[in-house]
N, C-alpha and C positions, 0 to 999 in steps of 0.2 A: 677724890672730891666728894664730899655729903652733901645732901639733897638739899641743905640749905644753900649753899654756895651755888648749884646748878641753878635752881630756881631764880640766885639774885642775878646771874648771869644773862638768864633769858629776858632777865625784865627788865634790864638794862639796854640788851640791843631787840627791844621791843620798842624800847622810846624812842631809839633812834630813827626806826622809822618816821617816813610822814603821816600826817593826821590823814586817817581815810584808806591808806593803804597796809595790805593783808601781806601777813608773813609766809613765804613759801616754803616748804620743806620738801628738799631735794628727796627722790624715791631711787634707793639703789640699785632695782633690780629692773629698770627702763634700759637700761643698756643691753642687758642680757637676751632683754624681751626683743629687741629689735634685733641681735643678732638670728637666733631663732629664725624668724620671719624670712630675713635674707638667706637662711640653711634651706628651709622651705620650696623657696623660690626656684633655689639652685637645683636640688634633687629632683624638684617638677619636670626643669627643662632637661635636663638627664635622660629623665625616663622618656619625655618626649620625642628626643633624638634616637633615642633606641629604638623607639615602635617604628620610627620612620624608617628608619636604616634596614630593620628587619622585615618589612611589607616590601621597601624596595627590592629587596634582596632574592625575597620569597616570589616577585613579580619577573626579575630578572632569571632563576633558575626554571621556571616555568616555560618562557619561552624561550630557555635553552634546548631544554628537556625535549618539552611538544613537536613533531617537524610537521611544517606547513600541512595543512590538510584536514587536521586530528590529531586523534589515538591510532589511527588507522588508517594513514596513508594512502592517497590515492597510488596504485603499483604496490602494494605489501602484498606479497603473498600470506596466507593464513593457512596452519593446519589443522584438517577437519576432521573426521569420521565419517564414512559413508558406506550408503549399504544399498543395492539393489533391488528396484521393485519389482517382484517373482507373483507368477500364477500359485495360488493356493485355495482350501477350505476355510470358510472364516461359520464358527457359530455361531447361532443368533439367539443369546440367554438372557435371561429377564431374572434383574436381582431384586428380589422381596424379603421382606420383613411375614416371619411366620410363626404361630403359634403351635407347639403339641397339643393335639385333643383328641384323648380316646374314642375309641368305635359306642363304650359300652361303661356306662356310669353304674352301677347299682347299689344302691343305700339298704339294709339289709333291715329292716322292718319285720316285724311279727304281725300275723296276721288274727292272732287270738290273744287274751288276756289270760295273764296268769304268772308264775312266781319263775324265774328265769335261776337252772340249777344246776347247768355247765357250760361251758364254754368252750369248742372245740378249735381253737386256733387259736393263734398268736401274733400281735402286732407286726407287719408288714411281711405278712405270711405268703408265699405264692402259692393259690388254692385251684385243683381242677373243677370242672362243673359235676356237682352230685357232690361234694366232699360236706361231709359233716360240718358245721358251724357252730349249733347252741342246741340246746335242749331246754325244754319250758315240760314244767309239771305237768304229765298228762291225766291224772288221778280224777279230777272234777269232771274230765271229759270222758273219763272209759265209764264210771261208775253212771253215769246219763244213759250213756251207750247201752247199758246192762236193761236198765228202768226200759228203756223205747224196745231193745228187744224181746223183753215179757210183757209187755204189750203186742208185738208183731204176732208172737207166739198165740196169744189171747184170741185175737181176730181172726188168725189163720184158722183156726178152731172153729171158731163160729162161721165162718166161711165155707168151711169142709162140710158142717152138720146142715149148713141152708144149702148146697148144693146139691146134696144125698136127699132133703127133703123135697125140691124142686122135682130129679128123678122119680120119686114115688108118687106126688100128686100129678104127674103128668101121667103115668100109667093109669091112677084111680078116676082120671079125667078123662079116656078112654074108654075105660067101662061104666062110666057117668057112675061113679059112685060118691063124688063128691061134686060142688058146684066146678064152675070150670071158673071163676073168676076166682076161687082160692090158688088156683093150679097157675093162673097168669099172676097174682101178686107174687106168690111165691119165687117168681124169676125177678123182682124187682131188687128183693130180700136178696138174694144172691149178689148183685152187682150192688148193694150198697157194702156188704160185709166186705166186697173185693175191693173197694176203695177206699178203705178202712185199712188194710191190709197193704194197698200201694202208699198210704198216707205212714203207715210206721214204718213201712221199707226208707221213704224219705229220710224221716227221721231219726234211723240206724244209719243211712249212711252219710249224713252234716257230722254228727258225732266222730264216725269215723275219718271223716275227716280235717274234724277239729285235732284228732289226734295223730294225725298227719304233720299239722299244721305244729305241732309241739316239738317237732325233731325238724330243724330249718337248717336246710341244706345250700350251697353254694350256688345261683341260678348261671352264673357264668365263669369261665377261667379269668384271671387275673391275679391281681395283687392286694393284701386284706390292710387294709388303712388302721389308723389306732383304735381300739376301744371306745366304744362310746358309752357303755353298760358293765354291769358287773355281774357277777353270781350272787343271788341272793335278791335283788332289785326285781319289783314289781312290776312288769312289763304292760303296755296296754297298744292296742292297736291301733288310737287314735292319737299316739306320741309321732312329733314329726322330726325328732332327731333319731331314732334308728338308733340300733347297734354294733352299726360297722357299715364302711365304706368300700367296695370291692370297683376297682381298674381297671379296666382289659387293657391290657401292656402289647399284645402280639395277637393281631396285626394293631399298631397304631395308625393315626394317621397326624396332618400339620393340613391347617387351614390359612392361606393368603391370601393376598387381591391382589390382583391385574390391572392396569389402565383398562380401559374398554377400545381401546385402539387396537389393542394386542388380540380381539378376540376374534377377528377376520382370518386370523393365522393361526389363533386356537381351535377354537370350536369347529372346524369342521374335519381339521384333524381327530378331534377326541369323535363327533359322532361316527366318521368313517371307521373306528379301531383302532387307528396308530397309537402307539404308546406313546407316552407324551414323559420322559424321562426329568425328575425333579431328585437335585441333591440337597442333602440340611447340612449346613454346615454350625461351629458352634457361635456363641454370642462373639467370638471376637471375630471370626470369620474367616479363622484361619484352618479348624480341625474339624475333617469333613467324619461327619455321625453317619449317615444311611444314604443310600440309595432308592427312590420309590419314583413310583410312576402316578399321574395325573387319575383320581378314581371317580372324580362327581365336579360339576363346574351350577353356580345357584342359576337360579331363574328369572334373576332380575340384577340391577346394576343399581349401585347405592348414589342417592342423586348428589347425594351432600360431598361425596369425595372421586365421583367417576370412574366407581372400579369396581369392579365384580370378583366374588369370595370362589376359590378354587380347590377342593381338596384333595389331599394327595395321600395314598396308602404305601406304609414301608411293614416292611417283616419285621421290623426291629427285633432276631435273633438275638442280637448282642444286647438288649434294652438298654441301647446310648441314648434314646428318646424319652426323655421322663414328660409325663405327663403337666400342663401345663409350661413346657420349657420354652424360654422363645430362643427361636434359630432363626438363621439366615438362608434362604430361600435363593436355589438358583435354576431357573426353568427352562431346560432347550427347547425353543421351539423349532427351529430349522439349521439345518446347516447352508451356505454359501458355497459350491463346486465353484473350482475352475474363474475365484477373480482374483483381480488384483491387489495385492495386498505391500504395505511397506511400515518395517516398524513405527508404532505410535511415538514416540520420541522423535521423528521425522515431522509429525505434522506442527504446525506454527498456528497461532492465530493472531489476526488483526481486522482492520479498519475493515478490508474486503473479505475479510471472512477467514474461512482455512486456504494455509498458502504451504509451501515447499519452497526447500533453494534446491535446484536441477542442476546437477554438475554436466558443464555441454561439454563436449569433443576438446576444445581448448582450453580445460579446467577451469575454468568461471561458471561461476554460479549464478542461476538467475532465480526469479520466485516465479513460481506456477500457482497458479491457485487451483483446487482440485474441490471435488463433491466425493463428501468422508462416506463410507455405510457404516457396518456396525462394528465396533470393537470387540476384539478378543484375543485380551488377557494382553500380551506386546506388540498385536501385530494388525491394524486396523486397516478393513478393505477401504477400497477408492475406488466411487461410483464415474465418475470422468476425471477427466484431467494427468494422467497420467498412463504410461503403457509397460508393459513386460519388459524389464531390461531398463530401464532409468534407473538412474545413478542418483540418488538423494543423499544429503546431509542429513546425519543423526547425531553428531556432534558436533559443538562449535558453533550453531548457528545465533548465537546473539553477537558475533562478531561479525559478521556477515554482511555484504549490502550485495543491490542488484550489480552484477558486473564485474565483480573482484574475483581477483584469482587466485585460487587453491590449492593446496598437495593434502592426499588423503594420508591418513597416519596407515602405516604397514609397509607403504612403499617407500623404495630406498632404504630398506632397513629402519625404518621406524616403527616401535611398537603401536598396533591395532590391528582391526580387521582388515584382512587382503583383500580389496576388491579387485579385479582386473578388468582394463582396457573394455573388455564386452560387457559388465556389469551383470556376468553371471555366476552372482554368491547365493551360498543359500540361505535362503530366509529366517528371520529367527521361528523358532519352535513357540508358539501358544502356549499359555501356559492353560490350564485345563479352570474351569469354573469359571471364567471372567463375565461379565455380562455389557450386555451391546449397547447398554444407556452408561456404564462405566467407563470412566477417563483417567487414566496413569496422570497422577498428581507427581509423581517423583520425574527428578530431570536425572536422566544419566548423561548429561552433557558435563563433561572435565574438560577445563580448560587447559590444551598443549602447555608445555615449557614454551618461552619466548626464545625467537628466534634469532 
């Protein structure tokens, strides 16, 4: 059909309408659209019955699962780890932050001017005391040297002839042959030519020692820092960078601070004598450098941080202490004889403070609460609350409540520590450097297989 005939078509049954009313033209794709809709609808409620069915489901297996009580049942035994609390040594160290700093700094300076024309050493040199260093042109200073001692020579002369003179008119003053007041000046002439004489000794021996001062020698043992000058360079004495750096490496020392709590149990030790033993360990805190003992404590307490500066002297033989190094600081101050002691992994903390679960006679565990003293390293004394021979939990105790009852792992064939019946195991071993304000961050609690 051609577009004329379509057109006569429409306008045909265009008239057919009534006057006033609009021709609709059906839209083909309203069916589809509403199917759509109703897809929609359906897969909605789909998913809905699903989430239902699945939260039921997941509510149902839950209080399959759980039996009445909990996770943990009122009557479930639990197994534990336990270890016995034994008489032992506990020490009492003090972990600081400490800096290396030499006995003996020295900047090697020239104490005269003049043209600088060797150099006896070499960048990080290790030099003894008196060792050669530099040499500065002595030439300007000998030749002075020379000028003052023909002058010395001069005076002494004139010295010798007024003293020879003095003798003679003391004689002719005697036989009044001359006045006597020629014979008294004459002694005056005498002591002026003398100190004339002490006046160019002076000045023979500055020179001399100006040229002293040209061969600079090493004023202490240590370690020669880099170059700071060269051969050839015009040296002055009022330069305040110097030509080298010299360390004293051996003995070194490490300077820290203390609370000022701590000095009731320092200080009268250090004035009585006692050695006061301090190790450096390295920045990671793992690899112990030196052993030294406590050599000088300051004289005042720093207001701004409440601690007082301590220093401590090591042989450093092996020189694992570099100057300016910072270490880790650990300070015995006392040992603890004869307390009680029960691994740190033992103790709890809550609401009442530090607690333990005490394995009684009938394997249930109760909580004790205890007064800690100092730690060291895994094994922390107990100032009350507990006695020689308790039975404490070191594993397992976050499953634990007051009253529940236990079996230790070891027994019956199960692997751990054996404790027995008497709860006389031995103690863990300390481990060496720990400090008494330190707390075992790590849990060696492993939770048993289920039972």
């Amino acid at each position: 059909m051609d577009e004329r005939t379509r057109r006569t078509d429409e306008g045909l049954r265009d008239q057919d309408l009534a006057p006033g009313a609009r021709r609709v033209i059906p839209d083909p794709f309203k069916p589809w659209v509403k199917a759509r809709s109703r897809l929609r609808i359906g897969v909605g409620l789909i998913v809905l019955l699903l989430i239902a069915f699945g939260i039921y489901e997941t509510a149902r297996w839950v209080r399959t699962a759980t039996p009445p009580g909990g996770r943990f049942p009122q009557g479930a035994v639990q197994t534990v780890g336990a270890s016995a609390a034994a008489l032992g040594d506990v020490r009492v160290i003090l972990n600081e932050l400490g800096t290396v700093t030499p006995l003996a700094t020295v900047t090697v300076q020239t104490q005269i001017n003049g043209q600088l024309t060797e150099v006896g050493f070499t960048e990080g040199q290790l030099v003894k005391k008196g060792d050669f260093l530099a040499q500065i042109d002595p030439r300007p200073y000998e030749y002075l040297k020379e000028q003052y001692e023909g002058q010395l020579a001069r005076d002494q002369g004139l010295l010798a002839q007024a003293q020879m003179d003095r003798k003679r008119y003391e004689t002719l003053a005697q036989q009044n042959s001359i006045a006597r007041q020629q014979a008294e000046d004459q002694v005056f002439v005498v002591q002026q030519y003398a100190g004339a004489v002490k006046q160019d000794q002076g000045l023979v021996d500055a020179q001399a020692l100006n040229i002293s001062y040209c061969r600079i020698l090493s004023p202490i043992t240590g370690r020669v820092g880099l170059r700071l000058v060269d051969p050839g360079n015009y040296v002055q004495a009022t330069s305040s960078t110097g030509m080298a750096v010299i360390t004293q490496l051996q003995p070194i020392s490490v300077v820290f601070s203390v609370p000022e709590d701590e000095l009731p149990d320092i200080a009268p030790q250090f004035a009585a004598g006692t050695p006061l033993l301090v190790t450096a360990y390295d920045r990671s805190n793992l690899r112990q450098l030196a052993v030294g003992k406590v050599s000088a404590i300051d004289n005042q307490i720093d207001t701004t941080t409440g601690t007082v500066k301590v220093r401590a002297q090591f042989d450093n033989e092996s020189n694992t202490l570099f100057p300016n190094q910072f270490v880790n600081v650990r300070l015995l101050v006392k040992t603890l004889q004869n307390v009680v002691t029960v691994p740190t992994s033992a103790i709890q903390r809550g609401a009442p403070g530090a607690y333990v679960y005490v394995i009684n006679a009938d394997n249930t565990v109760s909580v004790r609460q205890v007064s800690m003293g100092p730690v060291d390293g895994d094994v922390t004394a107990i100032n009350s609350g507990l006695s020689a021979g308790d039975r404490v939990v070191t594993d397992g105790t976050d499953r634990l409540r007051d009253g529940l009852k236990v079996t230790i792992a070891g027994e019956g064939g199960e692997p751990g520590t054996p404790v027995g019946a008497s709860g006389a195991a031995p103690g863990p071993v300390p481990s060496r450097g720990q400090s008494s304000g330190q707390r075992s961050g790590r849990s060696q609690n492993q939770p048993p297989p289920r039972q």
